[in-house]
C-alpha positions in Angstrom: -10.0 8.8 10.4 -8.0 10.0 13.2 -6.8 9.8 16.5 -4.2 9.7 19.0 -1.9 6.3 19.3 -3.8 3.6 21.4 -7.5 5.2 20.1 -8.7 1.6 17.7 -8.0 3.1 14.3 -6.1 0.2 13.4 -8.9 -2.2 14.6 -11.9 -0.4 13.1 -10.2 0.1 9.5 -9.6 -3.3 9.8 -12.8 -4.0 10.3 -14.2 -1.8 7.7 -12.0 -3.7 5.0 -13.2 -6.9 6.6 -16.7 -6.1 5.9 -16.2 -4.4 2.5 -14.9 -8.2 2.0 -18.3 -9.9 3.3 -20.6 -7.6 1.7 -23.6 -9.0 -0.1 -24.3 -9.3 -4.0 -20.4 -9.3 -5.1 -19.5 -12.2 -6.9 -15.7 -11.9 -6.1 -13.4 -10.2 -3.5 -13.3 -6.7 -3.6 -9.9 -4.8 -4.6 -8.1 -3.5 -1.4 -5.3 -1.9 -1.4 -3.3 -1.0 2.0 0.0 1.1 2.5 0.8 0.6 5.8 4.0 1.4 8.0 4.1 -1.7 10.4 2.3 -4.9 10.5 -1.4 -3.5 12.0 -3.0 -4.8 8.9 -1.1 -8.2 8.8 -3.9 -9.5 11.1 -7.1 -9.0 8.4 -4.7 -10.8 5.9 -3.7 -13.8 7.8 -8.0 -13.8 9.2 -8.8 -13.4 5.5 -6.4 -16.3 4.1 -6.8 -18.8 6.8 -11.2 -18.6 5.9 -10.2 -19.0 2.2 -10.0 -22.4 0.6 -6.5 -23.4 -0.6 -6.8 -22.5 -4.3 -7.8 -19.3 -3.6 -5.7 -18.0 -0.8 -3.2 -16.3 -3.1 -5.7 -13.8 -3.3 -4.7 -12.2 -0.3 -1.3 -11.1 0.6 1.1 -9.0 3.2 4.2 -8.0 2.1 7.1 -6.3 4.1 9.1 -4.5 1.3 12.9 -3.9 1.4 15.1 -1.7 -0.6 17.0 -4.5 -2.2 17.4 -6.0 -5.9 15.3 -8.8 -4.7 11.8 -6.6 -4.1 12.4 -4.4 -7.6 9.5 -2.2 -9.3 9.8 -1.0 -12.3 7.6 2.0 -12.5 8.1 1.8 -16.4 6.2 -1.3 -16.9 3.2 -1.5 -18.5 -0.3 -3.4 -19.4 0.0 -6.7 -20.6 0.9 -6.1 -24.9 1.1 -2.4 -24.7 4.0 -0.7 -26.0 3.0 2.7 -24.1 1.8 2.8 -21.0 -2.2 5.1 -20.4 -2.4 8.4 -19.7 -3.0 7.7 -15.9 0.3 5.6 -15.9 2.3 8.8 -17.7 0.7 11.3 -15.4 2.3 8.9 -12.6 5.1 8.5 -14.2 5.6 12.3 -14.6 5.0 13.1 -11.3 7.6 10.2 -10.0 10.1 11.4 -12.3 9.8 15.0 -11.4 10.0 13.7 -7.7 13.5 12.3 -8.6 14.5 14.8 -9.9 13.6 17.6 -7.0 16.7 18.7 -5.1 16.8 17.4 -1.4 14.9 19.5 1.2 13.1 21.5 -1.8 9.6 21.8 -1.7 9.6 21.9 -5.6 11.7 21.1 -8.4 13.4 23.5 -10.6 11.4 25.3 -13.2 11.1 23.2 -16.6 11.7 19.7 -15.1 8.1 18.3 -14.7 7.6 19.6 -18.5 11.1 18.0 -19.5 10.2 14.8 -17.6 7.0 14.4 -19.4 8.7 15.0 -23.2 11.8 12.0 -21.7 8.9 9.6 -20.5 7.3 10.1 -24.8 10.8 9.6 -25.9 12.0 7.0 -23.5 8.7 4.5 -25.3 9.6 5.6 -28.7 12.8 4.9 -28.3 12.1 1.4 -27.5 9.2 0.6 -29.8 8.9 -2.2 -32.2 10.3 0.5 -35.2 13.1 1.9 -32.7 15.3 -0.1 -31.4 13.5 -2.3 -28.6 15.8 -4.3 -26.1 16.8 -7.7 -28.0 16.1 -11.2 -26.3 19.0 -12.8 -24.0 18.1 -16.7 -23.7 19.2 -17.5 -19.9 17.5 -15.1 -18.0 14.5 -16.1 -17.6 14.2 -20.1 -18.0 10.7 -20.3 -18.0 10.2 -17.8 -21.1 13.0 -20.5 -22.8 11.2 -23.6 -21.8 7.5 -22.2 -23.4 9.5 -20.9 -26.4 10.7 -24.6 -27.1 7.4 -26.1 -26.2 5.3 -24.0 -28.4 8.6 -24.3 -31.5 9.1 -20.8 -31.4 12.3 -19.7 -33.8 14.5 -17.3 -32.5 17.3 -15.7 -34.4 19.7 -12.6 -33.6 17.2 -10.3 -34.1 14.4 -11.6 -32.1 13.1 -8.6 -29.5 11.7 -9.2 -26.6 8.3 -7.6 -27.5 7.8 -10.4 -30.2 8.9 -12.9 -27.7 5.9 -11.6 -25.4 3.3 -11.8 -28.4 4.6 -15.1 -28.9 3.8 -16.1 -25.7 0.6 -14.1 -25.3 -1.1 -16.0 -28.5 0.0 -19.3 -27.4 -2.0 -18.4 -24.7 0.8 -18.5 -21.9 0.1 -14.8 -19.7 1.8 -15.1 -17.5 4.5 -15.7 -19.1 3.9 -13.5 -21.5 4.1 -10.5 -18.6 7.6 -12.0 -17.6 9.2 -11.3 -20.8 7.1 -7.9 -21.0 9.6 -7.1 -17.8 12.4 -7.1 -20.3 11.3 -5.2 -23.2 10.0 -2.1 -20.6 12.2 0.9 -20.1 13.6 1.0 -16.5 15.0 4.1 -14.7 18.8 4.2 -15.7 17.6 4.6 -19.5 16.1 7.6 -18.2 19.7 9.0 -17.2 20.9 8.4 -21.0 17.6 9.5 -23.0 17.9 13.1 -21.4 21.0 13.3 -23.1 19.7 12.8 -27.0 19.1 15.2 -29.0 15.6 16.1 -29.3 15.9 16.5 -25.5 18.8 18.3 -26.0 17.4 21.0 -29.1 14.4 22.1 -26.1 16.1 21.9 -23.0 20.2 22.0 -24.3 20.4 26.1 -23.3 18.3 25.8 -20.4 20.0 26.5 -17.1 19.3 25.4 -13.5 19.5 27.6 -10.7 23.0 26.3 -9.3 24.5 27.1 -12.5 24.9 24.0 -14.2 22.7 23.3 -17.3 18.9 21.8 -16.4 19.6 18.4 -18.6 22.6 18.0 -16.6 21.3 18.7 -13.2 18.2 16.3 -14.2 20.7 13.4 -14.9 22.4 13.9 -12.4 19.6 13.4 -9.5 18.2 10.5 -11.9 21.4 8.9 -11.5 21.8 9.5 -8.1 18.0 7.8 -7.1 19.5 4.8 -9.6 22.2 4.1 -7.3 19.9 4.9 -3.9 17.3 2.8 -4.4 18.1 -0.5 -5.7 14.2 -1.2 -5.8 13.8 0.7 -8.4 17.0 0.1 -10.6 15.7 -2.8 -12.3 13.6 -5.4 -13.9 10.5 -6.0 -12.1 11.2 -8.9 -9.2 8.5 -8.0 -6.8 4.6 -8.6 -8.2 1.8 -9.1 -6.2 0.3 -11.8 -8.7 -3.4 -12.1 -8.7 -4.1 -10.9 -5.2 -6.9 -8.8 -4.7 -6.4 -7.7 -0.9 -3.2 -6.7 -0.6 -1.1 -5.1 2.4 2.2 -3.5 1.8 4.7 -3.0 4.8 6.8 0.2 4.1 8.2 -0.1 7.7 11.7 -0.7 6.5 11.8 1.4 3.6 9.2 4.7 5.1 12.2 6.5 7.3 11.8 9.7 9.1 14.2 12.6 10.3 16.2 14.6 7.3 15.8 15.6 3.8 16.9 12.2 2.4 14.5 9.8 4.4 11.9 12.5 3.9 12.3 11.9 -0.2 12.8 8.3 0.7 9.0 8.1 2.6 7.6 10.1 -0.6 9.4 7.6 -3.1 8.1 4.5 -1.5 4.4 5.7 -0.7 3.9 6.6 -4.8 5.8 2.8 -5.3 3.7 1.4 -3.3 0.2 3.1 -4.8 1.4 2.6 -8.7 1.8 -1.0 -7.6 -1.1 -1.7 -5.7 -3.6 0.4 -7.6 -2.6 0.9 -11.0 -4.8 -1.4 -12.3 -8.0 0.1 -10.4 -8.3 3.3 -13.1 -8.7 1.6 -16.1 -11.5 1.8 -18.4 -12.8 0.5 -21.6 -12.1 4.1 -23.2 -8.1 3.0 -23.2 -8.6 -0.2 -25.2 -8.6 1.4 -28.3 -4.8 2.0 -28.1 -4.3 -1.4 -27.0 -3.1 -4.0 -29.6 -5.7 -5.6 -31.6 -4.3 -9.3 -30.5 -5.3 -8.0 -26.8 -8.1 -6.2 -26.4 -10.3 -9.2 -26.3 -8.2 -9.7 -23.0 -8.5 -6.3 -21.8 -11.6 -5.8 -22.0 -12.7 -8.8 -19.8 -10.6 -8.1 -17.7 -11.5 -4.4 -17.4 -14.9 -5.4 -16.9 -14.1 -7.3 -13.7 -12.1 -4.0 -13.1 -15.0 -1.9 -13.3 -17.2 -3.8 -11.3 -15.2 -4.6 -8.4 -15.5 -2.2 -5.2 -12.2 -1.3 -5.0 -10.6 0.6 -1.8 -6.8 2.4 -1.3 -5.8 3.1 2.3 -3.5 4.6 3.4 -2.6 4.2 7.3 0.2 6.6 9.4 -1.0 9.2 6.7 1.5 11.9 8.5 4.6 10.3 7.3 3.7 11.7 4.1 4.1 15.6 5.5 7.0 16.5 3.5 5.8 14.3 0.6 4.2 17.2 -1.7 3.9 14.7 -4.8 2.2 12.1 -2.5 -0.2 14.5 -1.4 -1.2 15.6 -4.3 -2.0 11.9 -6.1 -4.2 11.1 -2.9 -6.1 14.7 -3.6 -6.2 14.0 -7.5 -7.4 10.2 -6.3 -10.2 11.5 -4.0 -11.2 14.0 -6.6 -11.9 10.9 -9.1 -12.3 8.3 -7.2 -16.0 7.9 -7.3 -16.0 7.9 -10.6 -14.1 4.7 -10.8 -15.8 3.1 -7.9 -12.7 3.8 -5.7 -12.6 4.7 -2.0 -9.9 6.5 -0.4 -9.4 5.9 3.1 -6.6 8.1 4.9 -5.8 7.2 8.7 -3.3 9.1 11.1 -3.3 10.8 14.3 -4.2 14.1 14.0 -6.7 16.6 12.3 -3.5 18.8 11.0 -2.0 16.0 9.2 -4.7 16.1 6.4 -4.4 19.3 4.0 -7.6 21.3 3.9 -8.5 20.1 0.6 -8.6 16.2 1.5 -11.0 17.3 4.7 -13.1 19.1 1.7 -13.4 15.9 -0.2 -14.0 13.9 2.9 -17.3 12.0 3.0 -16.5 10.0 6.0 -15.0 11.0 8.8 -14.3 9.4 12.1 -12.8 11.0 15.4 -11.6 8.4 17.2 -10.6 9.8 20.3 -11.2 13.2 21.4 -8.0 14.6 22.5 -7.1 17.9 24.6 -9.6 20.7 24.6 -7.6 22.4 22.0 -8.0 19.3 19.4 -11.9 19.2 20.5 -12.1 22.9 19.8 -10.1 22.4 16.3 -12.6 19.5 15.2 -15.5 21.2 16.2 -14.6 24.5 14.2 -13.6 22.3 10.7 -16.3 20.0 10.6 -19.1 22.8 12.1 -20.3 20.6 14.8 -23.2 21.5 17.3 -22.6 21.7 20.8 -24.4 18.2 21.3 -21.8 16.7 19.1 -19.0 18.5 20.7 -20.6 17.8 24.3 -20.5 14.2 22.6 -17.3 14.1 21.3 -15.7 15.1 25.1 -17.6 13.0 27.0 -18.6 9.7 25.1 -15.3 9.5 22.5 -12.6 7.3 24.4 -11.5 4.8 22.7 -11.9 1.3 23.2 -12.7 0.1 26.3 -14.9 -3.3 27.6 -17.9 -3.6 24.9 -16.2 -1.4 22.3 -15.0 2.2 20.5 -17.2 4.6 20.5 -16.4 6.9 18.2 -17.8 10.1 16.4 -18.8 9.6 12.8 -20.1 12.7 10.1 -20.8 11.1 7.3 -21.6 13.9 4.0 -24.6 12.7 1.9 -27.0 13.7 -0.7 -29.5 14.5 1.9 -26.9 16.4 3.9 -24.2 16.3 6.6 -25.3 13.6 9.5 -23.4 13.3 12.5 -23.6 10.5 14.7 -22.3 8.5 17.7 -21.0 5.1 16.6 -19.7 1.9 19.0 -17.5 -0.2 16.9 -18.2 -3.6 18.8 -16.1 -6.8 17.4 -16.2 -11.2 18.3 -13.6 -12.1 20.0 -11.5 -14.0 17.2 -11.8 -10.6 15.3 -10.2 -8.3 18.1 -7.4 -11.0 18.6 -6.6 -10.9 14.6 -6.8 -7.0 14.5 -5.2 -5.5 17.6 -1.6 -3.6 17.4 -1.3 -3.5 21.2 2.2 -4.9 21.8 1.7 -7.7 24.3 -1.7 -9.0 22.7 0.2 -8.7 19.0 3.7 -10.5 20.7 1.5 -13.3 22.6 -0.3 -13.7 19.5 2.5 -14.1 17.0 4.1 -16.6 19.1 0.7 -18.9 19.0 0.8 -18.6 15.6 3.8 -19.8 15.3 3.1 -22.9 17.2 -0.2 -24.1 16.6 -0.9 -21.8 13.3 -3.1 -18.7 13.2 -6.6 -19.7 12.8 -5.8 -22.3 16.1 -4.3 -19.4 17.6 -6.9 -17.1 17.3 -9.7 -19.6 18.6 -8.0 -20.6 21.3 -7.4 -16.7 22.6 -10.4 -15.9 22.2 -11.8 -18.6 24.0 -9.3 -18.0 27.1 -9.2 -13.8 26.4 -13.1 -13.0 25.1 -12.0 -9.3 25.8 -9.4 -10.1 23.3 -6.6 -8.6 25.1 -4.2 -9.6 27.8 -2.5 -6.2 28.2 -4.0 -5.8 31.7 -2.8 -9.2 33.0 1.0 -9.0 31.9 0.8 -5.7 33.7 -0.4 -7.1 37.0 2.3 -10.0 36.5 5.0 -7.2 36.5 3.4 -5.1 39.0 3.7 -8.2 41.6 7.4 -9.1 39.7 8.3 -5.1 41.0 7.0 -5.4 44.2 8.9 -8.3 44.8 12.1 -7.5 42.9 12.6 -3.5 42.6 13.2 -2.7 39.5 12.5 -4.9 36.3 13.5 -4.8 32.7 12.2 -4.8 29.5 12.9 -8.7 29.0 11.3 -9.6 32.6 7.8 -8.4 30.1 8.9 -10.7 27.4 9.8 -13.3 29.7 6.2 -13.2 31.1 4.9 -13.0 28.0 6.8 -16.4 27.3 5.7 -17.8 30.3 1.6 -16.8 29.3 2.2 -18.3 26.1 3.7 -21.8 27.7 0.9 -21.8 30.1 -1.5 -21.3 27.3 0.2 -24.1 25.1 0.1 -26.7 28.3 -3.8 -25.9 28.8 -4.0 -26.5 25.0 -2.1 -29.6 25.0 -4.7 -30.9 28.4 -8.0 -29.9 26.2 -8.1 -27.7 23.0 -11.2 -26.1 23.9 -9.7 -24.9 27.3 -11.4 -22.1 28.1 -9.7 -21.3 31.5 -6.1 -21.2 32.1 -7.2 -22.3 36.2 -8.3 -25.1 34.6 
């Protein structure tokens, strides 16, 4: 999907998650995964969690991540019981590593580190297996792993590894507590920077040189070290976890920078973060529960079954922020490759044609032009996806965006009968428009109803005063009358009129909560 700023592609993937969510015949909510840079999806969560009953909204979730201790991911961890993580999860964890351990402002890492980084991720699980020398229990750090312990008489001596302490737990039937203790016994990055150093590491790689000179193990530590102490986020034991939650939003806003080699790797660290720990889960079959402990396969498999049966979608929204992010790209083209066969769908949103490699246009089967764009961009679409000249005639005249009674869009959708293009209108209720749009005065008037008389209040009450579910064009004729009579105006004259809406709208409430006029 793509189109210039302002075009609805915020609104209708919103919309298209909203109705992968109401679809008919499944028995629970489907597994959605979004990886967003802003808060344009925030609006299908709160809609989704305010129509849920209270035992179940934890099932849908936004969260705005930050590079601090506080939001930590360990991409180390693994499945509940399992000393070693799958072969999906050490692919990923190969190709994070090897990310890490690129050199700033290359487009590739030095020859023999992805093959190195694959041997340290083998030898960073052996070293800490059951047989090895696996990290030993600490009582204090996690008080509700102590209390269970107690409860269920549990005998702990000098010895006692945390891996024991997490099949403790599992039997006794405590999982969730069981995973807590799990974070402990897992390797985490900074044992990465030591285990390049033994020496089975050192006997392959000990004579191998980098091109700066300096030999490959030691350059490898080196950048290992140096992500260690970049990104605190990643340093240590798992504090961030999305729970059960099935939909599931993730705000990289604060931690997706752009402009120079180090935000660039920054962007391309956090977007594969963000996808391991959204969607790790989604690629797991019954085929990997043979290396699973006996004690938990029973587990497994249920729960893989659930897995397996679920429709599950990742997307990924501002899709050109990953430009310079090589090891992104190529997880998205190795997920579309697979993804039907794990009942994925892959949805990738930005706002032009050139910000998708050739390959991911290949493996498209949907595609939607939102907004047709200069001649040169209608000229470019028309020549990739081998319209006819009633599409592109189509695409000039009838593609703008959304306007009164809704975007119409251009849609070629490939299937096993052929390619089929067709004009679409995206058309949307009121309360939905008011819950998905990113336009800055609807989203700021919004947010501050929410605020006062909660979102679900909010949203009724716009829509009943705003049916077009906007009020972009009245704030503008407020300032255009504030200019005229004032000269010049700032940026907080629109706030203050946004403040001033908002009051009116809360005194109208206050009169009659089905107002439906602010002349009232």
């Amino acid at each position: 999907m793509y189109a210039r700023p302002g075009s609805g592609k915020s609104v209708l993937s919103n919309s298209i998650n909203l109705a992968l969510c109401l679809s008919g015949g499944i028995q629970r909510l489907p597994r959605i995964a979004i990886i967003d840079v802003g808060p344009s999806s925030s609006g299908l969560i709160s809609l989704l969690k305010e129509a849920l009953p209270a035992e179940l909204k934890h099932l849908v979730a936004y969260h705005r991540l930050r590079m601090t201790p506080d939001y930590a991911i360990n991409p180390f961890d693994t499945q509940l019981g399992c000393r070693y993580p799958t072969a999906q999860e050490r692919g990923f964890l190969v190709n994070f590593i090897t990310l890490l351990a690129t050199p700033l402002g290359a487009e590739r890492p030095y020859d023999g580190v992805s093959d190195m980084a694959g041997l340290v991720v083998d030898e960073i699980y052996k070293y800490l297996a059951d047989d090895s020398k696996p990290h030993l229990y600490t009582k204090g750090i996690e008080p509700l792993v102590d209390d269970i312990l107690s409860e269920i008489g549990f005998v702990l001596d000098e010895h006692t590894t945390w891996w024991e302490v997490t099949d403790a737990l599992f039997l006794a039937n405590f999982h969730h507590e069981a995973m807590l203790a799990q974070r402990y016994a897992a390797p985490l990055l900074p044992d990465i920077a030591a285990i390049c150093r033994t020496q089975v590491i050192e006997d392959l790689y000990g004579q191998v040189k980098a091109p700066t000179g300096e030999p490959l193990i030691q350059a490898f530590g080196r950048m290992i070290s140096s992500a260690v102490r970049e990104y605190p986020i990643l340093s240590g034991i798992t504090k961030f976890d999305i729970g059960d939650a099935r939909v599931v939003s993730l705000d990289l806003d604060e931690v997706a920078k752009s402009g120079g080699d180090a935000a660039d790797r920054q962007t391309a660290v956090m977007y594969m973060l963000a996808r391991y720990v959204l969607a790790r889960h989604y690629y797991l079959t019954e085929d990997v529960l043979s290396d699973f402990p006996d004690a938990y396969r029973e587990y497994h498999r249920i729960r893989i079954g659930e897995i397996r049966e679920d429709p599950k979608r990742i997307v990924y929204d501002e899709f050109h922020r990953t430009s310079k992010a090589r090891a992104v790209r190529e997880q998205v083209i190795l997920d579309m490759r697979e993804g039907r066969k794990w009942n994925v769908q892959i949805a990738l949103i930005s706002q032009s044609l050139e910000d998708f490699d050739p390959v991911m246009v290949e493996f498209g089967t949907s595609i939607f032009i939102m907004d047709a764009g200069p001649e040169q961009a209608i000229k470019r679409s028309t020549e990739v996806f081998g319209l006819s000249e009633t599409a592109r005639v189509a695409l000039k005249t009838r593609v703008h965006g959304p306007r009164e009674g809704g975007a119409t869009f251009l849609a070629q959708f490939a299937t096993k009968s052929g390619i089929n293009t067709q004009l679409l209108t995206s058309t949307l209720g009121p309360v939905e428009l008011w819950a998905f749009s990113t336009t800055a005065e609807d989203a700021r008037t919004r947010n501050k109803l929410y605020q006062k008389i909660g979102p679900a209040e909010a949203r009724r009450v716009l829509a009943n005063l705003f049916p077009s579910g906007s009020v972009k064009s009245m704030i503008e004729n407020r300032l255009a009358v504030l200019k005229e009579q004032k000269g010049m105006i700032e940026e907080a004259a629109e706030l203050g009129i946004i403040d001033q809406l908002v009051d009116e709208i809360l005194n109208a409430y206050s009169k009659n909560p089905d107002v439906k006029s602010l002349s009232q």
